[in-house]
C-alpha positions as CSV (number, residue, x, y, z in Angstrom):
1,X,121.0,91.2,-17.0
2,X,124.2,89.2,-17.0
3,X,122.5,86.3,-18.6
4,X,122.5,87.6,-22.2
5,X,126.1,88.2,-21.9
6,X,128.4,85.5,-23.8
7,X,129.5,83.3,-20.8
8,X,133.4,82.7,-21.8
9,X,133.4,86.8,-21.6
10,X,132.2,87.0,-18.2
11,X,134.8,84.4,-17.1
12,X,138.0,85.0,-18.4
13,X,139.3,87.7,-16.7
14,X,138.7,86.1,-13.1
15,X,139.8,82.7,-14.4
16,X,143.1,84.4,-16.2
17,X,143.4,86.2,-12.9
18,X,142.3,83.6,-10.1
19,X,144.0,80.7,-12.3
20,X,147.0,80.8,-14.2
21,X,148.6,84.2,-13.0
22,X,147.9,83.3,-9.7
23,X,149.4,80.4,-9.5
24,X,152.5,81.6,-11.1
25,X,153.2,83.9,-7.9
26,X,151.9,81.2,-5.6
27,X,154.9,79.2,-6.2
28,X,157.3,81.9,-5.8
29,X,155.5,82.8,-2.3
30,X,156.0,79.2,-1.8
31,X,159.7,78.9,-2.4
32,X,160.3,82.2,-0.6
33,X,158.6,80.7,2.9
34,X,160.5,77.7,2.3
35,X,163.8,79.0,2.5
36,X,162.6,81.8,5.5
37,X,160.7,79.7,7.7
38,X,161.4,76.2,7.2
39,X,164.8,74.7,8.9
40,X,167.6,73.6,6.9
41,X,166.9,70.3,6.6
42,X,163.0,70.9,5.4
43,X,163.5,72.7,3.0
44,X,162.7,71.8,-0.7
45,X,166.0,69.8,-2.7
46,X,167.6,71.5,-5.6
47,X,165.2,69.7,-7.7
48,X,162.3,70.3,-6.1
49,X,163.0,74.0,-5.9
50,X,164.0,74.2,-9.4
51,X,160.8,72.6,-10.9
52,X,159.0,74.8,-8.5
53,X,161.1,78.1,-9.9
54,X,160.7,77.4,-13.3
55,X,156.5,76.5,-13.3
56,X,156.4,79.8,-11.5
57,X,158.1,81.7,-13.9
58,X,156.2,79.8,-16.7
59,X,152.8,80.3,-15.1
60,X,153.3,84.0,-13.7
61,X,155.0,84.8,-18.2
62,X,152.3,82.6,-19.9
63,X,149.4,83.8,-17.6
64,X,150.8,87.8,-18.0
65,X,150.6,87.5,-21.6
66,X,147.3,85.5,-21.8
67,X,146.4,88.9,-19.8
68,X,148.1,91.3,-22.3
69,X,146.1,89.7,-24.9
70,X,142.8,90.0,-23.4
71,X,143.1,93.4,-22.3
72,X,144.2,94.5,-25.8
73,X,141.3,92.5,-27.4
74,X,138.8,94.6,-25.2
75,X,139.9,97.9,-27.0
């Protein structure tokens, strides 16, 4: 059964792929329906936009290789 497996093994993969990696793209979908959908003067500041930018790129780079280096433990 499952239950004799080592727990942290069964739940990285969905938490790498659920979590960080995830979350990186989610704020690039989010800046990319701000500037479609919203009107002009809704729309996220330069500030705003650029925190948002940059924790996306961080989280989608840091949660890619966090995935590179599980996958290449497996073999």
């Amino acid at each position: 059964t499952w239950l004799t497996e080592n727990p942290i093994q069964l739940i990285t993969f969905p938490s790498l792929v659920g979590g960080v990696l995830t979350c990186g793209l989610w704020c690039f979908g989010m800046v990319w329906l701000d500037r479609k959908h919203l009107p002009r003067r809704l729309q996220m500041k330069t500030p705003l936009l650029a925190g948002t930018l940059l924790s996306g790129g961080l989280l989608t780079a840091l949660g890619g290789k966090a995935f590179y280096d599980f996958v290449v433990g497996l073999m």
